[in-house]
N, C-alpha and C positions, 0 to 999 in steps of 0.2 A: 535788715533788708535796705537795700538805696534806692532810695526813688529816683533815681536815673537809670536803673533798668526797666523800667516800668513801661518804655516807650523809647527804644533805644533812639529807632527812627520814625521820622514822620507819622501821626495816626491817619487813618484815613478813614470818614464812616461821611454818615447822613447824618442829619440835626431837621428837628421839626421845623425850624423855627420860620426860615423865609417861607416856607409854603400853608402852613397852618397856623402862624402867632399862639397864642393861646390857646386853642381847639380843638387840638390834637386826642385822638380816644386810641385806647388799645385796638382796635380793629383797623387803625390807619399805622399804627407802628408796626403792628404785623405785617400787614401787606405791602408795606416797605422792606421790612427785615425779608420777608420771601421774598422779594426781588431782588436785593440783592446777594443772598444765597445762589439762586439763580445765574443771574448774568456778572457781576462784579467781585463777586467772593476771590474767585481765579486770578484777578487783578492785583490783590493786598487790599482791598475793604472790608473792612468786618465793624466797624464801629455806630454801632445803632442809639442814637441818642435823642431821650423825649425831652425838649426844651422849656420855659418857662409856666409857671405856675399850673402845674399838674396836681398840684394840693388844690384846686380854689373853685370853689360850687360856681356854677352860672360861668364858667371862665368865657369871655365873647358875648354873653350875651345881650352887651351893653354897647360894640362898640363903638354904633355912631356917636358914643360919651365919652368913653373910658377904654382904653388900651389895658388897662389893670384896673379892674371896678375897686373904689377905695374903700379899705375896713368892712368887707362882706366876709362870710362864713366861707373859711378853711377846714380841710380834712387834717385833724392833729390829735395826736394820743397823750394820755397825762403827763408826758414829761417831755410834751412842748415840742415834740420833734410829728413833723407836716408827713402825710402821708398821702399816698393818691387819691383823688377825686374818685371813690366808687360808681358814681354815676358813669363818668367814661373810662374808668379803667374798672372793672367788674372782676375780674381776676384778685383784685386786692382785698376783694371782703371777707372779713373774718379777721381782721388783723391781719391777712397776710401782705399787704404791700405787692413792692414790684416783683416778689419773689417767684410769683409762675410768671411774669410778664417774663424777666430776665429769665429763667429754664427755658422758655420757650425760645429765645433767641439764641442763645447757650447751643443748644439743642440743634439750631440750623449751622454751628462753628461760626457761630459772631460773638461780640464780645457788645456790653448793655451801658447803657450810660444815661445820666440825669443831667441838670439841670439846677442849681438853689443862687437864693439869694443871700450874700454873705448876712449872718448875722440871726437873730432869734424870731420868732414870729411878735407880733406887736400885741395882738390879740394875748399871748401867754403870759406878757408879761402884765399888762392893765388887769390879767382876772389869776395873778399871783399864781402861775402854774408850777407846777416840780420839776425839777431837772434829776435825772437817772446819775444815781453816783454819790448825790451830796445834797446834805439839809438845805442849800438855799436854792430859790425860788426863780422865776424868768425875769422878775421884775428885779431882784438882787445883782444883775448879771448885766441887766437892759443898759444901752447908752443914748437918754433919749435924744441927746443931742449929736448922734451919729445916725443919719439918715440917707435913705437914694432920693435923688431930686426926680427919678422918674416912676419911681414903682415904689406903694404906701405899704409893702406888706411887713419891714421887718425895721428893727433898730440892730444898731451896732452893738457889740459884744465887747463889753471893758476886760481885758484881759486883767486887771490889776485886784480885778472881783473873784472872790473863794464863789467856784459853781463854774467861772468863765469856759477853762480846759475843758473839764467835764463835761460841760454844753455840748461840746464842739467833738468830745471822743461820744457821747451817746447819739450822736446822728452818724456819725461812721461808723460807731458798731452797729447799726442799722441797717445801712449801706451793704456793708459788706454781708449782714447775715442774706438780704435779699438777693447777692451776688451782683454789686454795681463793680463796673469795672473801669468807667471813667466818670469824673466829677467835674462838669462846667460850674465854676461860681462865677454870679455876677456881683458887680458894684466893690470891685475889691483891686484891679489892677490898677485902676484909676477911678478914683471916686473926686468925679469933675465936678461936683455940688460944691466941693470946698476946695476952690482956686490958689488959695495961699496953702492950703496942705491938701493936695493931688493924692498924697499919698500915706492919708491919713488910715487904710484900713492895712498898714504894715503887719502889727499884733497878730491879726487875725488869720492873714499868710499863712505866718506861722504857727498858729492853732492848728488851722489847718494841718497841715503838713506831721504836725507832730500828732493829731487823731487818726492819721491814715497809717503813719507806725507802726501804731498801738493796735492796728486791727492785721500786721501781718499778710494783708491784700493787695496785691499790686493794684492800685486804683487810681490810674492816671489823675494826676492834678493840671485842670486847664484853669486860666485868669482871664475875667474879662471886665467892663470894655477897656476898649483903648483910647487911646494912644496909649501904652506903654512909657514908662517912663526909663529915658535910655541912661540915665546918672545911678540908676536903682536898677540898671543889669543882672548884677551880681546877685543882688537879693530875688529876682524872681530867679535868674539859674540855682541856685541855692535849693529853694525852698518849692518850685513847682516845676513842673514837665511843658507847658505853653503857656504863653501868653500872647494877649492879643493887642498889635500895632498899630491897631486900626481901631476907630469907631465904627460903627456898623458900616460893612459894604455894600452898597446895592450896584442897579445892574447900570451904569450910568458909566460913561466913559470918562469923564472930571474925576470919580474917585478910582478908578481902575491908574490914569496916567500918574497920579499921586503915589500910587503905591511906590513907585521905583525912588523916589526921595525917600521913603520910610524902609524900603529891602535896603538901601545905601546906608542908612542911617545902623541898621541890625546885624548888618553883613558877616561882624564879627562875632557874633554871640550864635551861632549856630552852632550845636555840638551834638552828641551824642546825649541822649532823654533830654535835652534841652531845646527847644524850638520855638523862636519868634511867629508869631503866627498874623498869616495875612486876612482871615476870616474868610467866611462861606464861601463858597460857588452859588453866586445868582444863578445861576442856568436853566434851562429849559422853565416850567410855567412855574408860577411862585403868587403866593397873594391871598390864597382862600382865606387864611383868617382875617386877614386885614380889615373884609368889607362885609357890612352887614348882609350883601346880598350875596353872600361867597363870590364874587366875580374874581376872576385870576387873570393874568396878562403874563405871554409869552416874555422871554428875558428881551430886555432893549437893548443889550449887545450885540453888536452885528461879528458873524461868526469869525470874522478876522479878529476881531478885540476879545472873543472867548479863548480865540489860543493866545492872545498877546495874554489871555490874564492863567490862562492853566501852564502854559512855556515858565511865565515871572515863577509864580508856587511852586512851581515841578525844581527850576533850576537852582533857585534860592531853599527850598528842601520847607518850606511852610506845610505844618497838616492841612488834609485838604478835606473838606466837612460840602456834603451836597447836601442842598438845601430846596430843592425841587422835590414836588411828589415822583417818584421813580417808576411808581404805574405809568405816568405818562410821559416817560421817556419816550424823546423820537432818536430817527436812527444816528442823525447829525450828532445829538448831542453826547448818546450814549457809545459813538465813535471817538470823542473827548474822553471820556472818563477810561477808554475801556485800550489806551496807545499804551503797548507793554515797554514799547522803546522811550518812551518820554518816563512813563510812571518809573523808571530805572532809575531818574535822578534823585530818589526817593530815598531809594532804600541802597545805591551804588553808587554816590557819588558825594564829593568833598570840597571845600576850597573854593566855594562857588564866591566871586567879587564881582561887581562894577569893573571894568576895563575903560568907557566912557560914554558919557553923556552930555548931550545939549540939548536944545529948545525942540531936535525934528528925530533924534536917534538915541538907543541905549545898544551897548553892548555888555554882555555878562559870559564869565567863563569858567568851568569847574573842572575837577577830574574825576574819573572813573574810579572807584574804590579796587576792584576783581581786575579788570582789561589794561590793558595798555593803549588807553583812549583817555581824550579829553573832550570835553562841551562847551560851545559859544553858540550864543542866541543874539540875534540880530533884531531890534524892536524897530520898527517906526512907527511916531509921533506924530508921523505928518498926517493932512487932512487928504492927502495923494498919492498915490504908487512912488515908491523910491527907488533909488540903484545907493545898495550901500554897501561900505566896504570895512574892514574890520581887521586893524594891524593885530597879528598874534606873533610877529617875529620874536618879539622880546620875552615868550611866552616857551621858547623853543616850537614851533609850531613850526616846519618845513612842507616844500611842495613832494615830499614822496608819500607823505599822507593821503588814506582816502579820504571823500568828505561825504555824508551820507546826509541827507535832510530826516527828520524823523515823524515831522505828520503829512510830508505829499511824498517820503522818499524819493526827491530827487539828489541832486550835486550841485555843486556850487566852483566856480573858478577859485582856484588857489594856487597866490602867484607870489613866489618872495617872502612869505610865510603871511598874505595878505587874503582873508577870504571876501570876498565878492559876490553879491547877490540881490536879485529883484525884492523888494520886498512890499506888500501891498498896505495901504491907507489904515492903520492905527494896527497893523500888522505883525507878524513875529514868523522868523528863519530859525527852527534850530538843529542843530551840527553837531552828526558824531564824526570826532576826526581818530582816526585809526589807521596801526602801520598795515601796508598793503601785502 
């Protein structure tokens, strides 16, 4: 099996993470997953994903202290591999894990996904636990001097230790018997705690990668956080289906303008199961786990900089992960997620580059896989409405083209193979051009 079928193109789901942190229960991922059965399934979403430590008792209820309470009681079975918190996930008792969690999603035609932190649980290895497969132990395997500088729960995995593989294949056959179908790990694309070696959890990559094998399950491999390191392309196209570009995004317009120096920087490593990834969609409300008093706050993008940032991921072909509770989608937002013509660059289109960029403008342009069309998106940077213009002559791009806009569907002036058009204050134009 190649794990670049796995995810030929783009994935597309929800992820707990920006609207619950830690807090997430089975009755909140359900009621996500039937929403978007409901309204975004028809779109190409299916990806329902429960994020960070779903293993860990009391998850949140410390966090005016602790974003990850340090060294408290995990949900973990004799051979060291973390299972869900039975308190919010009830479904999993009995040993069964997320196995009715994922049926139940299954079951709606979505596809299930988790959340780990690379490496062993710390707790397994300090009370000498057993690893499934082989006489040695968590503490045989442990590297204590491989750690996350922001979350206590795990040590690094020495590959060069009898038990290391074995580790790493008995949480994927786990995985897979529960029917996981995609695998976010953290602390592994860049592990920024050790500055002189960025990319010190290589090994484990490809642990990874060779336990997902071994289990015969297409089980998307995503890498996080970022930056991404762009000299070690090769090795995360290799060895995983995404990786992430980015350190966490939020909804803030400083890190949205950033992105286009980091899509510049990726531009060429987009391929089929292969995809640089821009991280979440801030969107609509986000926040409840964050604050002890659940208080949430609408996204801080103003709706012109939600399409400059859904146009950038759509046209550059990044998976795109909603990170909002989807109960409380309003109609603005879930008119973004839900534009059949833009979500096309997704899964129909190729070749997408930078064309140009300064201090006030981005231009990007791709082609159509199926059509005999091509796509330029028009950004402005400014703090102001702009008139901008966008040479594609050298592009073969002529005026007997139509030109269609594809989220207010209007037109645009095209003159000399030169497109023209209004475009508003941290804003985005984007164009199908097609013969008439």
């Amino acid at each position: 099996m190649n794990k670049n079928q796995f995810a030929l193109t783009p994935p597309m789901g929800w992820n707990s993470y920006d609207y619950y942190d830690t807090t997430v229960t089975e009755a909140d991922v359900k009621a996500n997953a039937d929403y978007m059965a409901a309204h975004l399934k028809q779109y190409g979403w299916e990806y329902i994903i429960v994020d960070i430590q779903w293993y860990a008792h009391d998850a949140g209820s410390q966090r005016d202290r602790y974003q990850y309470i340090p060294f408290w009681d995990v949900e973990m079975d004799e051979y060291s591999r973390l299972l869900p918190d039975p308190k919010r996930f009830p479904s999993s008792a009995g040993g069964k894990g997320f196995g009715p969690l994922a049926s139940y999603i299954h079951n709606l035609g979505l596809k299930f996904g988790i959340h780990i932190m690379r490496g062993i649980p710390r707790i397994a290895a300090h009370n000498h636990c057993a690893i499934l497969g082989t006489a040695a132990h968590a503490n045989d395997i442990a590297n204590p001097s491989s750690i996350c500088g922001w979350n206590p729960d795990m040590y690094g995995v020495d590959r060069s230790r009898e038990g290391a593989q074995e580790y790493y294949d008995s949480i994927f056959k786990l995985y897979a018997e529960w029917g996981v179908d995609y695998v976010k790990c953290d602390d592994i694309c860049n592990t920024n705690i050790y500055p002189n070696n960025p990319y010190s959890a290589k090994d484990e990559i490809e642990m990874l990668h060779e336990a997902i094998m071994k289990t015969g399950r297409p089980i998307v491999l995503s890498l996080s956080p970022g930056p991404a390191l762009i000299d070690k392309a090769w090795h995360y196209e290799k060895y995983a289906n995404l990786w992430r570009i980015t350190d966490d995004l939020w909804d803030k317009w400083d890190l949205l303008r950033n992105m286009f120096d980091r899509c510049e920087l990726w531009q060429n490593h987009v391929s089929e199961g292969c995809f640089p990834d821009c991280d979440m969609l801030p969107l609509g409300w986000l926040g409840k786990g964050f604050h002890t008093d659940q208080s949430t706050w609408y996204t801080n993008l103003t709706k012109d900089e939600q399409r400059t940032m859904m146009t950038l991921w759509c046209i550059f072909r990044s998976p795109l992960m909603i990170g909002t509770e989807m109960t409380r989608l309003d109609d603005w937002t879930l008119s973004l997620l839900t534009n059949a013509e833009v979500l096309r660059l997704l899964q129909h289109s190729k070749g997408a580059r930078q064309l140009e960029r300064d201090h006030s403008h981005v231009v990007w342009f791709s082609h159509d896989t199926e059509e005999a069309a091509d796509y330029v998106a028009l950004f402005n940077l400014s703090d102001g409405k702009a008139d901008l213009c966008a040479d594609l002559s050298e592009e073969g791009i002529t005026d007997q083209l139509s030109v269609r806009e594809l989220w207010d569907k209007g037109s645009a002036t095209l003159k000399n193979g030169k497109i023209y058009t209004a475009v508003p204050a941290h804003g985005a134009k984007l164009f199908k051009l097609y013969i008439k």
